[in-house]
C-alpha positions, 0 to 999 in steps of 0.5 A: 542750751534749752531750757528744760530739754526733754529726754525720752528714754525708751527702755530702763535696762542696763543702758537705760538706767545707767543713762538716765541716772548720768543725766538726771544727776547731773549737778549743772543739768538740774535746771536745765533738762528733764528725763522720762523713762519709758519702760512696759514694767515698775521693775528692773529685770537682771537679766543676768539672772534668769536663769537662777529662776528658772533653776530655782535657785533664785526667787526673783531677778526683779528688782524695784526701779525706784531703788535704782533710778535717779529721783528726778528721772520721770518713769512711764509704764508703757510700750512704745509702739512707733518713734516719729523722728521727723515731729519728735514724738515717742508713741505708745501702746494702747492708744495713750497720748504720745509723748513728745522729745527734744531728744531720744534715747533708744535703749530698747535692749535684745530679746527673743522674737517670738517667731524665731522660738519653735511653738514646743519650745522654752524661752529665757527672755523675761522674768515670765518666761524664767517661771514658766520654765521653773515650773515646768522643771518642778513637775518632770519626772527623775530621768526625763530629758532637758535640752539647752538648745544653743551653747552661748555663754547664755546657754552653759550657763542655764545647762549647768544651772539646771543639771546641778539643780536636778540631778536626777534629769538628764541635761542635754546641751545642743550647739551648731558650733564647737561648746565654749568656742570662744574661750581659751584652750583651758577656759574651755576646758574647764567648762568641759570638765564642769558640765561633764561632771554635772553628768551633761551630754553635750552634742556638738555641731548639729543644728535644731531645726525644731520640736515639739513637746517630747523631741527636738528635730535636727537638721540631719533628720535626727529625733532626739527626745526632749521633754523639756526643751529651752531655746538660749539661742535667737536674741535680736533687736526689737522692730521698733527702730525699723518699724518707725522708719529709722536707719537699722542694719540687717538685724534691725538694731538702729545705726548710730555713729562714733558718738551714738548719735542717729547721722540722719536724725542728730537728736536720736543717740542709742545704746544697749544690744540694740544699736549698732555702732561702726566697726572702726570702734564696736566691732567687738562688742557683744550683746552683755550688761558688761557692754550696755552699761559702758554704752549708756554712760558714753549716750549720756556724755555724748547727750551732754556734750550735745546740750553744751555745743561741744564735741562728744567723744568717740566711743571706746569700750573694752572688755578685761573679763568674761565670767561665767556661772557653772551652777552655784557652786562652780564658776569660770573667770576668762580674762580678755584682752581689751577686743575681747579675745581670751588670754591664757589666764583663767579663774575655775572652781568654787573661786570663780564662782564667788567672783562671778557674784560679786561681779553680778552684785557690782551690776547694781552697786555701779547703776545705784553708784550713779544714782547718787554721784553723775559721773562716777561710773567708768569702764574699760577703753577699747582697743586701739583701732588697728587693734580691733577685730 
């Protein structure tokens, strides 16, 4: 083993964080490496929280990173503008002297490429965008119209957020496919039921092509009016892995192996919405903290194993639920089957959403868990291959 190996981790969101502290508390590493977290802000944002404050139903989803991250993980304010794999260096915005790595972590996460949200439009990216739209909801007027273009779990979410927390607007929710497809028939159901009752118009397999400030545009030619406009669909991977010349498939996430290693340069691992891991093992997963913490965890095992001339693991992650809110005082529990298919069984209501809090409350309480003890954390195993979708 090296002594003082350098691990860079680029991105200190789920995955990152979960990694670093895996790594950082590590009792037999100690002495052995050291951890850099490079993240462009001081806070952990919670995501999953967004849009609790853009309804206003929350103040803040920042959280301060210190509380969070180990005491011996190194956090650096910055972006990192270019990898270079072949002189192990991580470059930084602003032309601030790059830091240089035995191995990298690329945990850069999703977002919403500014090019794919229509210029009239409101993103949810980023705590940012969560207050841009707040305060354009404050200033509508009763009656004017809000539409949630995209009907993912993101989506229902925000749409029942804001139909509860403004009554008096008119939610409208717009999918290209089927709302709520992808859970079971009464899990579907019920958040039919839910939005129906908030008094949401629900608009089904039609495709926006664009808006401005006052309508959205389909792709029949229909206008429809909008006088707030929030786009929840369009989350890819940043550029940086296809921009610094590493291997990324056709959404630019960074290919990894069974171990989340990088085949072409072994000292690369990845874990979060941004990688992509062979379809033998990940072809289930989906862009969720409920599959970036299980992937940052496996990175630092298989960093480990690395460090210790040892085998690493295959990858097997697995899913037992999806939990959505329906505004504050309603929820939805699907259970899931280990690939993530919806099993009959569904927890709906006032129940629902308790649990749905407490899950978002554990989000923290596992990164803090492996703040204090390296290893605590363990998650649901995958499917068995033939299994898998």
């Amino acid at each position: 083993m090296s002594i003082r190996c350098r691990v860079v981790i680029i991105g200190a969101g789920y995955a990152g964080v979960m990694a670093a502290n895996r790594l950082a508390g590590s009792p037999r590493l100690s002495d052995s490496i050291s951890v850099t977290v490079i993240n462009p802000i001081f806070d952990f944002v919670e995501r999953i929280r967004l849009h609790e404050v853009a309804a206003g139903s929350r103040e803040s989803a920042r959280v301060p990173m210190r509380s969070l991250l180990h005491e011996r993980a190194d956090l650096v304010e910055g972006t990192a503008s270019r990898i270079d794999p072949e002189n192990h260096y991580v470059h930084l915005s602003g032309g601030r002297e790059p830091l240089d790595y035995d191995v990298l972590l690329y945990a850069v996460g999703s977002t919403q490429a500014p090019g794919k949200i229509p210029a009239g439009a409101y993103a949810l990216k980023d705590p940012e965008d969560a207050n841009r739209l707040r305060a354009r909801l404050s200033q509508l007027d009763p009656g004017s119209t809000v539409s949630v273009i995209g009907a993912g779990l993101t989506g229902i979410e925000v749409t029942a957020e804001i139909a509860e927390k403004y009554p008096r607007l008119q939610v409208h929710l717009i999918s290209r496919e089927t709302i709520a497809g992808s859970l079971s028939g009464s899990g579907r159901r019920a958040v039919m039921k839910r939005l129906s009752g908030l008094g949401v118009e629900m608009i089904e397999n039609t495709d926006v092509q664009g808006c401005d400030d006052s309508s959205v545009i389909t792709s029949g030619g229909d206008t429809l009016r909008s006088d707030c406009t929030i786009w929840t669909a369009g989350f890819s991977a940043p550029d940086l892995a296809r921009e610094s010349g590493l291997p990324t498939d056709a959404l630019g996430r960074l290919m990894v192996d069974e171990s989340l290693s990088c085949p072409q340069f072994p000292d690369i691992f990845g874990a979060g919405d941004a990688i992509q891991a062979p379809q033998s093992v990940a072809d289930h997963l989906r862009m969720s903290c409920a599959t970036a913490l299980p992937l940052g965890a496996h990175a630092a095992d298989s960093i480990m194993a690395r460090l210790d001339k040892r085998a690493p693991a295959p990858l097997s992650v697995g899913y037992m639920l999806r939990c959505i809110s329906l505004g504050r005082k309603s929820g939805l529990v699907q259970t899931v089957r280990a690939d993530d298919q919806p099993r009959r069984f569904v927890l709906r209501g006032r129940l629902a959403a308790t649990a749905k809090a407490q899950i978002c409350q554990m989000t923290l309480s596992w990164i803090r868990g492996e703040l204090r003890r390296s290893g605590s954390y363990s998650w649901p195993k995958g499917p068995r291959p033939a299994e898998a979708k």
